[in-house]
N, C-alpha and C positions, 0 to 999 in steps of 0.2 A: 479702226479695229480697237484701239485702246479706250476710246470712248464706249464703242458699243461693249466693251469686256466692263469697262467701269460700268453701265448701266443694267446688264444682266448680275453684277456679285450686291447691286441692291435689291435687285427682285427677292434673289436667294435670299437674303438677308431676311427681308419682310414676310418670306414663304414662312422661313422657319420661325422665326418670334409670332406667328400668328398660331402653327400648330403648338408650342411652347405656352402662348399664351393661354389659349383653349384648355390645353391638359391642368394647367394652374388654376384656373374655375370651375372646373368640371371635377375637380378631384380623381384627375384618371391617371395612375401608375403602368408602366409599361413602355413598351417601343414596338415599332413598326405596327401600329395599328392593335396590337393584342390590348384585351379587355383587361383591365385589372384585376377582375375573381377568380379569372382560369386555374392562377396556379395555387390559391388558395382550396380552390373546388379541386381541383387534382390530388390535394396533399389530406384534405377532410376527407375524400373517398376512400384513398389507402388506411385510412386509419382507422374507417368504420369498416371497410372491408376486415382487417384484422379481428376490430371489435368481436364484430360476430362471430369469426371462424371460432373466437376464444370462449364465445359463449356457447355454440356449440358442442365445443371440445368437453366445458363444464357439464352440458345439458347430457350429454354421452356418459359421463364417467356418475352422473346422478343417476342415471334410468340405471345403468349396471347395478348399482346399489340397491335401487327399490327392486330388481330382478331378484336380486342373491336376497335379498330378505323376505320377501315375499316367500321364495322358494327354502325359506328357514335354511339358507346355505352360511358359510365362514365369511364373515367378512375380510378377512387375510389373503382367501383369492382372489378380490379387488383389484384390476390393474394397477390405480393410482397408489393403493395398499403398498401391491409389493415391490414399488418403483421408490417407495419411502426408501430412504439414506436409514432412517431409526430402524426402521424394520427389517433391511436386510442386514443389517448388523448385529439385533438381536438374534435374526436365525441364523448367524453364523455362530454365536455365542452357543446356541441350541445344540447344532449339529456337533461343537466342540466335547458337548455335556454327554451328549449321545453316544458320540467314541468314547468318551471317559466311562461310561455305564457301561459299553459294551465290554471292555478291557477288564473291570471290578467282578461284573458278572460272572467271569471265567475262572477270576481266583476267587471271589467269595459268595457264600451264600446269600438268599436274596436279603434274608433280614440283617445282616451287618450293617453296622453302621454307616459307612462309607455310600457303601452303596445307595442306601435311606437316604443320604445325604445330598447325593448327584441326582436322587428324583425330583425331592425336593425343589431344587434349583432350578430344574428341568420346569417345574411345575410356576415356579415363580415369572422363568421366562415366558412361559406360554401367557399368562396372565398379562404380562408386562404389553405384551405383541398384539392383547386385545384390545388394551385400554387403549395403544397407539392405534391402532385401526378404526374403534369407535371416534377417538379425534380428529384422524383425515378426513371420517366418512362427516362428523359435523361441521368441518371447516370446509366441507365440497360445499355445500347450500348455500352459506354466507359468500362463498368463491362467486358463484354461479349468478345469485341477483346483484350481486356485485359489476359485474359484467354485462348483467342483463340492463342494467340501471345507466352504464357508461355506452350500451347502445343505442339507448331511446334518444341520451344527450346530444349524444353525435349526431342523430335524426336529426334533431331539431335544429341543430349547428349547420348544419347541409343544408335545409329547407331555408331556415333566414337569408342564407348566401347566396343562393340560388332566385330567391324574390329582391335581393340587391341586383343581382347580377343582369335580371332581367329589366330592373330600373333604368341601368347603366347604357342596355346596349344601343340607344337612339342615340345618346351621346355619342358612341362608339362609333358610328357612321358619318358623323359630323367630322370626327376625328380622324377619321379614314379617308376622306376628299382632303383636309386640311394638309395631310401627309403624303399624298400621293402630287398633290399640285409642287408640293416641297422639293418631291425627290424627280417631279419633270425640269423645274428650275435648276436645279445640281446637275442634272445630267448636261443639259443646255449650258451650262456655265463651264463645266470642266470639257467640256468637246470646245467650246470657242475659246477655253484658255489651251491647250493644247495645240489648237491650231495657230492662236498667237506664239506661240512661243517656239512651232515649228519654222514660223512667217520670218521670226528676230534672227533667230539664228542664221536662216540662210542668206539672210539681208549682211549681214556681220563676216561671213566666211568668204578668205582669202587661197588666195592661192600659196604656197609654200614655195620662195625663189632658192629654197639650199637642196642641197642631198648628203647625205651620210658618205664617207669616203669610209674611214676604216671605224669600228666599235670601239670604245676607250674600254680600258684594261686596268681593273684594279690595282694600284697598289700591294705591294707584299706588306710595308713597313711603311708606318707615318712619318712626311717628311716637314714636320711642325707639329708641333717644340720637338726637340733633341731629349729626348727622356734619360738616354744615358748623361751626355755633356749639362742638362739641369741637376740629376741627383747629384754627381760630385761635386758639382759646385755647391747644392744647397748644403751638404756634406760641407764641406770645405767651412763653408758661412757659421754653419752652427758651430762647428767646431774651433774654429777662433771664435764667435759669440761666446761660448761655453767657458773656456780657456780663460775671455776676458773680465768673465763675471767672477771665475777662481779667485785671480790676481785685487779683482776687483774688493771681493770679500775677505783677502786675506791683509790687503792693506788698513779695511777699515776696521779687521779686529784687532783688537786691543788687549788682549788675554794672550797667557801663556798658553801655548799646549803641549809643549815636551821641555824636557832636559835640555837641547840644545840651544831650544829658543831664549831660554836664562843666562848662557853659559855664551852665545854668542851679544845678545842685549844690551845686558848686566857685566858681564865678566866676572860674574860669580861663578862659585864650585855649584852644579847642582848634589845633592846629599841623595835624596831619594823620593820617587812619586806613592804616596799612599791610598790603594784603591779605595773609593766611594763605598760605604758598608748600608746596603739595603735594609728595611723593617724588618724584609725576609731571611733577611742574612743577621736579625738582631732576634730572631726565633729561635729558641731552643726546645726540639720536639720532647728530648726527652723528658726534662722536666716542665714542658711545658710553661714557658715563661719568657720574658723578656730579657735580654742578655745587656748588660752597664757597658754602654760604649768605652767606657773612661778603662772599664777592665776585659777588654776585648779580649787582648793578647791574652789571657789566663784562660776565658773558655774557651777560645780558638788558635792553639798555638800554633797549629800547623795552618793556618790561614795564611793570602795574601799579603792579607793588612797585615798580621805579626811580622810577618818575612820582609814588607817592606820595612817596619820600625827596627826590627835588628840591621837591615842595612843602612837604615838612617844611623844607628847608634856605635854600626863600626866605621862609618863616615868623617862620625864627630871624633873620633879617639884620633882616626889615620888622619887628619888634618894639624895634627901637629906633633909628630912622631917620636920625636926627641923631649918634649915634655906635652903627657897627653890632660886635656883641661880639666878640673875637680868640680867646679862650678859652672853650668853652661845656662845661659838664660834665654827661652825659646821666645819668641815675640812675630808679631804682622804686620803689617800696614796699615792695616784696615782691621775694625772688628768683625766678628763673626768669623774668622778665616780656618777656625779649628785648631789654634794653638793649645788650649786647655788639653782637649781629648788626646793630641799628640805627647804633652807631657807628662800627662797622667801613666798612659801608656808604656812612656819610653821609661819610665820610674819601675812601674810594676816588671818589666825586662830586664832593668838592672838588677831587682833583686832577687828574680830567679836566676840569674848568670853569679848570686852572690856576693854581690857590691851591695857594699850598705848605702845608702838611699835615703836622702831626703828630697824632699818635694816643696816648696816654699808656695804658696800660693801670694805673690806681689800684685798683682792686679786690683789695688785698696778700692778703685771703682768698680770691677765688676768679680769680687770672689767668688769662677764658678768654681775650681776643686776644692774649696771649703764648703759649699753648699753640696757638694757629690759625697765629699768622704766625713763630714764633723757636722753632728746635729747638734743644735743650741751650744754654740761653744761660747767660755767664758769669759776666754781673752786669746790673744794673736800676735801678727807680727809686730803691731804699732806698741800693743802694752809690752812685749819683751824687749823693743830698742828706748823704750822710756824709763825703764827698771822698775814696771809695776806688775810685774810678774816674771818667775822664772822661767827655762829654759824647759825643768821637767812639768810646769801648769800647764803650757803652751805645747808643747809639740804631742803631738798626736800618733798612736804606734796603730798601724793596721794588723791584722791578724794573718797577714802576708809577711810579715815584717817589714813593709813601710814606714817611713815615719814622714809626718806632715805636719809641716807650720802654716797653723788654717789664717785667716784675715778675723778678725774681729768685729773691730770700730777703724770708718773709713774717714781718715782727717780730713781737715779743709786742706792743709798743706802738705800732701803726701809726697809731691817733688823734696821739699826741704829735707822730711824724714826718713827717705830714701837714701838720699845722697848724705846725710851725716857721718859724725865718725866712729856713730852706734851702731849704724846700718855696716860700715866699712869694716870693723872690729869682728862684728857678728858674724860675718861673713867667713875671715881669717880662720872664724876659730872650728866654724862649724867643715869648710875645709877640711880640717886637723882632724877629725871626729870622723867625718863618712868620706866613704870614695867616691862618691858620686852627689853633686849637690843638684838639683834641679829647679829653675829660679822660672814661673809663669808669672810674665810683665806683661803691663798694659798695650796697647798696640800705638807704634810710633808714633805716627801723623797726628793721631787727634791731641794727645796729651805727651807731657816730656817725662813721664816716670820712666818708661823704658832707657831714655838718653840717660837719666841720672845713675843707670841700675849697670848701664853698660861699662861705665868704670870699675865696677868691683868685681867685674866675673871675667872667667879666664876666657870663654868663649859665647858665640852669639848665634843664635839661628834664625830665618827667618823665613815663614810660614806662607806662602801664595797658595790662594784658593785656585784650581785648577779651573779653565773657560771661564772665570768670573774675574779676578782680581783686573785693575787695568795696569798696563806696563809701568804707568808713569807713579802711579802710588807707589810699586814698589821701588823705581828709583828715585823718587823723595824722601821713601823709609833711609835707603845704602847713602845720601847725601848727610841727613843727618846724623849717622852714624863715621862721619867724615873722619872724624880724630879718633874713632875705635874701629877702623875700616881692617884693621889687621887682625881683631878679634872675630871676623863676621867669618865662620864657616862654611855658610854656605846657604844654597835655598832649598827648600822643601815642597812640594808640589803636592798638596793635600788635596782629596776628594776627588780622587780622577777617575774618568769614568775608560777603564779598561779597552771596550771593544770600540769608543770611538777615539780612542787614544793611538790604537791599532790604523786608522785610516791615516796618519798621518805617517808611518812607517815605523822601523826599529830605532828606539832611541833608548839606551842605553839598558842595563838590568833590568828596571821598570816591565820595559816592553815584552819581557820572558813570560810574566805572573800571567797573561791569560793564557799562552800560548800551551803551557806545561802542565793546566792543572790536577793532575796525577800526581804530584809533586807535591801538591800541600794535603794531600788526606780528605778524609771526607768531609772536613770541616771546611 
C-alpha cells in the first residue's frame, strides 16, 4: 500500500505540472477551467451598459430642450435647469425679493424709491437665471457627445475582447482535459491515502489493560513552592542584603554628616551647621539682582544661613566664658571649604550686634575678602607689618562699618611674616582698638601660615565642608594644631544640605532650620 500510495502522489504531481505547464504557454489566467476574458467581458459589459443609459439620459434631457425651443418656451422649465444647485438658489433669492416687494408695496407707492429698487434686483436676478440656463443648456451638447464618443469606445473595447476571446477557446479545451485528468488523480490519491491511514491505525491500536477507579480532584491550593514560607524568606534576604549595603556604605564614607559624628570622631565642640545657599536663594526679586554671598546675613537676616552664623558666633563667645576671645582665626583643612564667606559673614553680624569689627584678610596666597570687599588696593597686611605703610592707608572702612585689612603683595615668605614680632605687636594692639578681631588664614594641610597665625589669637575655628571633607584631613588639620589644641573652639559644618541632613536624624540645633521654617520669614 505504501508503494502504491508513493506511485499515485507521482501521477498527481505530473497531472498538475502539465496543466500548470500548459496554462504558462498558452497565456491562460484562471482556474477550474474558466477562459481568461470572461471576467474582463463581464466588467466591459457593465460599463458600456452604464455608457449608454448615460447617454440616453443626455440624449432625453437634449430633445427636452430642442422641444421647449422650438415651442419658443423658457428655458428655466428645463428639468436639468431646475435641478441646477445655481438656479434654485437664485430663485430663492427671487422669491426673498418678491416678499420684500410685496411688504414695500403696502407701505409705499409704486414709484418710491425703495420699491424701484427691489424690482430692480428682481430684474437682475431674472437675467442672472437666464444666462445660467442658457449655460447648462450648452454644456448639455458637449455632455451628450461626450458620452456618445465613450460609447462607440467601449464598442470597440468589447468587439477586440470578444475576437481574443474566441482566439482563446481551443486552447481552453485542451486545458479542460488537462484539468479534469488532474482532479481524477487527486481524487484517486486522497481515497487511497485515507484508506492508508485508516489500514495504520488499526494495525497500531491496543487494547487498554487499566480502568479508571475514582476521577482526580483538583487542588484548592499549590502544594509547590510555598509562596507564603518563599516571600518571607526573600523578605527576610533582602532585608539583611539592604541592612548590609547601609553598614556597608556608611563604613566606606568618609565625610562628616552631623554634629555628633565630629564630636564623637574628633572630640571636638561642634559650633554650628551652616545651610547650603542655592542661586535661587542668592536671587533677589525685588531688586532684581544677585545677592554677595560674603553679605548674605544683611539681605537675609532672618534666613537659616544668618541664624546658623549667630549660633556659630554665640558658640565662639560661650567656649570660654570667663574670658571670651578678641581675636578669633577661622581656618580648613582643605581649601575650597568656605572659610572666607563664613568670615566675612560672621564680621558683618558683629557689627550689626555693635561690636566693632575688623576683618584681617591673612590668606597672602589666596586674598578672597580683599578681592570681594577692596578694588585696586594700594597696600595691605605685609606693607603695614614692614612699616611701609600706616595703619590708617591700609585698613579699609565699609559703609556698614566694617573695617578691613585687605592683602596687598603676597611674599615669598609669608610663614616668617606672619609669625614675626610685627605680626605678634599688631595684633596686641589692634585687640585694644576693636572688640572683635576676625583673622581669614590659609587652610592647614597644604601650607604652615595658619600654624604660625595660631600663636597670636585667642581662638581657632575650623571649617569642614559638609558630605565632602574626608575625616582624616580634618584630623591632620587638630594634630597640627597639637600645641594650640586648647585654642581650637570647635568645628563648623559648612554647606549642608538641609533635607538630606534630615535622613540621618535630629542632631543638635542645626536639625530645627528646616523643620520650622516659619520661623526665619519670608526670606
Amino acid at each position: 500500500m505504501r508503494q502504491r500510495l508513493d506511485q499515485l502522489q507521482k501521477n498527481l504531481q505530473i497531472s498538475e505540472k502539465a496543466v500548470e505547464a500548459y496554462r504558462a504557454k498558452h497565456n491562460l489566467v484562471g482556474s477550474k477551467g474558466q477562459r481568461p476574458f470572461e471576467t474582463q467581458l463581464e466588467a466591459l459589459n457593465k460599463e458600456l451598459i452604464l455608457a449608454r443609459v448615460n447617454a440616453k439620459t443626455k440624449l432625453a434631457s437634449l430633445e427636452q430642450v430642442q422641444t421647449v425651443s422650438k415651442s419658443k418656451g423658457k428655458l428655466t422649465s428645463i428639468d436639468i435647469v431646475v435641478q441646477s444647485d445655481v438656479v434654485q438658489k437664485l430663485r430663492s433669492q427671487m422669491a426673498e425679493l418678491s416678499q420684500k416687494e410685496a411688504e414695500l408695496t403696502t407701505r409705499f407707492t409704486q414709484a418710491h424709491p425703495k420699491v424701484v429698487n427691489v424690482r430692480s434686483e428682481r430684474r437682475d436676478l431674472a437675467r442672472q437665471i437666464e444666462r445660467e440656463a442658457r449655460r447648462i443648456v450648452s454644456n448639455l451638447q458637449n455632455e451628450y457627445e461626450i458620452s456618445q464618443r465613450r460609447v462607440v469606445s467601449l464598442e470597440q473595447s468589447l468587439q477586440e475582447l470578444q475576437q481574443q476571446s474566441m482566439a482563446a477557446s481551443s486552447t481552453s479545451v485542451k486545458l479542460r482535459e488537462l484539468e479534469l485528468q488532474a482532479s481524477a488523480d487527486r481524487a484517486i490519491y486522497e481515497a487511497f491515502l485515507n484508506r492508508f491511514k485508516e489500514t495504520s491505525q488499526q494495525e497500531t491500536l491496543q487494547t487498554s489493560d487499566t480502568r479508571v477507579i475514582s476521577a482526580a480532584i483538583p487542588p484548592f491550593f499549590a502544594s509547590y513552592p510555598k509562596k507564603k514560607r518563599t516571600t518571607i524568606l526573600a523578605f527576610l534576604g533582602f532585608m539583611a542584603f539592604g541592612v548590609g549595603i547601609a553598614f556597608l556604605l556608611e563604613k566606606l564614607d568618609n565625610s562628616f554628616k552631623t554634629g555628633e559624628q565630629i564630636e564623637d570622631t574628633l572630640g571636638m565642640a561642634h559650633l554650628s551647621s551652616i545651610p547650603k545657599v542655592t542661586s535661587k536663594d542668592l536671587y533677589d526679586p525685588q531688586s532684581k539682582s544677585t545677592i554677595n554671598l560674603q553679605k548674605y546675613v544683611l539681605a537675609k537676616p532672618l534666613s537659616a544661613y544668618s541664624e546658623s552664623i549667630r549660633a556659630l558666633k554665640i558658640a565662639i563667645q560661650l567656649s570660654n566664658v570667663d574670658a571670651p576671645p578678641r581675636s578669633i582665626m577661622i581656618s580648613s583643612a582643605l581649601p575650597n571649604e568656605g572659610k572666607s564667606t563664613i568670615c566675612a559673614n560672621l564680621a558683618e553680624l558683629s557689627i550689626q550686634a555693635g561690636q566693632r569689627t575688623l576683618l584681617i584678610d591673612a590668606d597672602l596666597r589666596n586674598p578672597t575678602l580683599t578681592r570681594t570687599y577692596v578694588e585696586n588696593p594700594k597696600a595691605g597686611l605685609v606693607e603695614l607689618l614692614s612699616h611701609q605703610a600706616s595703619p590708617e592707608q591700609v585698613i579699609v572702612r565699609e559703609e556698614t562699618g566694617l573695617h578691613i585689612l585687605p592683602t596687598f603683595n603676597v611674599p615669598q615668605n609669608s610663614a616668617e611674616i606672619l609669625g614675626s614680632n610685627s605680626m605678634k605687636d599688631l595684633m596686641r594692639k589692634l585687640t585694644e582698638v576693636y572688640d572683635i578681631v576676625i583673622v581669614d588664614s590659609s587652610p592647614m594641610t597644604p601650607v604652615v601660615d595658619a600654624r604660625v597665625l595660631a600663636e597670636i589669637v585667642d581662638s581657632i575655628v575650623l571649617v569642614c565642608q559638609w558630605d565632602k571633607t574626608p575625616r582624616d584631613a580634618v584630623s591632620d588639620a587638630i594634630k597640627l594644631l597639637n600645641v594650640h589644641s586648647n585654642k581650637i573652639a570647635g568645628i563648623v559644618l559648612n554647606n549642608v544640605d538641609l533635607k538630606r541632613m534630615s535622613a540621618y536624624g535630629n542632631y543638635g540645633y542645626s536639625s530645627y532650620y528646616n523643620k520650622y521654617p516659619h520661623y526665619y520669614g519670608s526670606s
